[in-house]
Structures are given as C-alpha cells and as structure tokens.
C-alpha positions in Angstrom: 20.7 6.8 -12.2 18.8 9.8 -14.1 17.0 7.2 -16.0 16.0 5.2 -13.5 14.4 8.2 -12.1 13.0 9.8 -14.9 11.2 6.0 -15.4 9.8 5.8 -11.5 8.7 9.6 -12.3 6.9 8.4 -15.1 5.1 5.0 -14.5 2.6 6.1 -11.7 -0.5 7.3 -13.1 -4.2 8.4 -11.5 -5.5 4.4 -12.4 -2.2 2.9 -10.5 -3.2 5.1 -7.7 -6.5 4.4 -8.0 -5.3 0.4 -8.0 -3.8 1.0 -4.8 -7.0 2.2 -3.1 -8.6 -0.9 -4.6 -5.8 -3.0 -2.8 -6.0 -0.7 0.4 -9.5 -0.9 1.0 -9.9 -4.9 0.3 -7.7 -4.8 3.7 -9.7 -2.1 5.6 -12.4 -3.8 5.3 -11.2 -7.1 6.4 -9.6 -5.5 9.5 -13.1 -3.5 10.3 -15.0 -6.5 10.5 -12.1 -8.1 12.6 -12.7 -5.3 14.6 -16.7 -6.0 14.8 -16.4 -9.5 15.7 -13.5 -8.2 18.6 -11.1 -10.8 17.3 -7.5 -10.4 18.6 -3.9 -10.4 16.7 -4.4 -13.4 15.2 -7.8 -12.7 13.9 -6.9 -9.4 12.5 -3.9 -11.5 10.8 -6.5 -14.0 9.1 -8.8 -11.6 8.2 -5.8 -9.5 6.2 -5.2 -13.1 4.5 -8.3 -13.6 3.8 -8.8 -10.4 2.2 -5.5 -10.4 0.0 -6.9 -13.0 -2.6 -9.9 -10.6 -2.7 -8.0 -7.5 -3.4 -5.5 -9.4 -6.0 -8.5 -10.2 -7.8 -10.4 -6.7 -7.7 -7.4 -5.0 -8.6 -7.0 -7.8 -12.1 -10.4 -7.1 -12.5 -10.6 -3.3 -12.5 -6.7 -2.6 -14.4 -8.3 -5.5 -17.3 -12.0 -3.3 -17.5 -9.8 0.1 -17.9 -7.0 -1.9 -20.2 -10.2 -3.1 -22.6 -11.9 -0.2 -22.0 -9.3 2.1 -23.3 -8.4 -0.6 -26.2 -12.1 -0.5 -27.6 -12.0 3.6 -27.4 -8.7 3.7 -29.2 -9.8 1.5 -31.6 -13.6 3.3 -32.5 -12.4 6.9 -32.2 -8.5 6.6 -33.4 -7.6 8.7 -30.8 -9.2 9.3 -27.3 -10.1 12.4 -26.2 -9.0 13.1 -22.9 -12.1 14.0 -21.1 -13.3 10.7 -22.1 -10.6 9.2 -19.2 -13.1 11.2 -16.9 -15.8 8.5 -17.1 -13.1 5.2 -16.1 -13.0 7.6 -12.5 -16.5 6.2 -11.7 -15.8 2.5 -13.1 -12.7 2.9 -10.6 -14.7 4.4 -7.7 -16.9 1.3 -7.7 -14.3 -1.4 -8.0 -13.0 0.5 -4.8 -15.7 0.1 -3.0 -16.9 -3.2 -4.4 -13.3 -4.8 -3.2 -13.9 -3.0 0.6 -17.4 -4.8 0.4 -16.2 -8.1 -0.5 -13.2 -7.5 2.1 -15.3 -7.2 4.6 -17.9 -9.4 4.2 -15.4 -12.8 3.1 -13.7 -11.6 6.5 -16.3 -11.5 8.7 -17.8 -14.9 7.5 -14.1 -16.6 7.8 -13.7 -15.0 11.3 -17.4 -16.4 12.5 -16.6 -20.4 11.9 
C-alpha cells in the first residue's frame, strides 16, 4: 500500500495539472455557448460531446509540444536548467485557452444546425 502511495504522490506534476485545465476548459466552453444559444439538457449534453474530441486532441497536442520540447532541450544543453521549465507555462497557458476557444466555437456551430 506505501508504494502505491508514494507512486500517486509522485506522478502529478504542474504540466498534468496544467493538462487538466486544457481538458476542463474544452468543456466550459462548450457548455457557455450552450448556455448562449439557451439550449436545454440535451443541448448542454451534445455540446459536452462535442467538445470531448476537441479537448482529447488539445491535450495530445500540448503533452507532445512539452514531451519534444523538453526532448530537444535535454538533448542541446545535456541538462535543463530549471528556470528554463518557466517558458513551457506560457506554451501551456495558450493551449488552455486555444482548447476553450475551439470548445466553444465547434459547440456553438453543432448546437445552431
């Protein structure tokens, strides 16, 4: 059980939590513009679907960037500093809000037809 513990402990980092705002606002976004066009259970429902591909793909999209990202760092320097994580925080901060955009706006053009 300790090690199971210690391993949960150990696996969540700032760019998983950062992930999960990628995820979270993908769905946000969807349900605001469900909210716009005043749609009821069942168009909050389709609008969450809608936006699940979205976020699945933002979130590929932003762990790959960082994955590469550090890769290429390692790979140039030998070792990477940490203040040099500092600058993926931005990189992050956009595929958040790229993924609430997209939520939104895939949404609100599915809930229109």
């Amino acid at each position: 059980m300790h090690c199971l513990a210690s391993l949960v402990a150990t696996d969540m980092t700032l760019w998983d939590l950062l992930s999960v705002f990628c995820f979270s606002s993908s769905i946000a976004g969807a349900i605001i513009s469900a909210e716009r066009v005043k749609a009821g259970f069942w168009g909050h429902a389709i609008a969450a679907l809608v936006a699940l591909p979205v976020a699945i793909v933002c979130i590929w999209a932003k762990r790959m960037l960082g994955y590469r990202l550090h890769k290429y760092i390692e790979h140039r320097a030998g070792r990477v500093p940490q203040w040099l994580y500092l600058g993926m925080i931005p990189i992050a901060v956009f595929w958040i809000s790229a993924s609430g955009i997209l939520g939104a706006i895939l949404a609100s053009a599915v809930l229109r037809l």
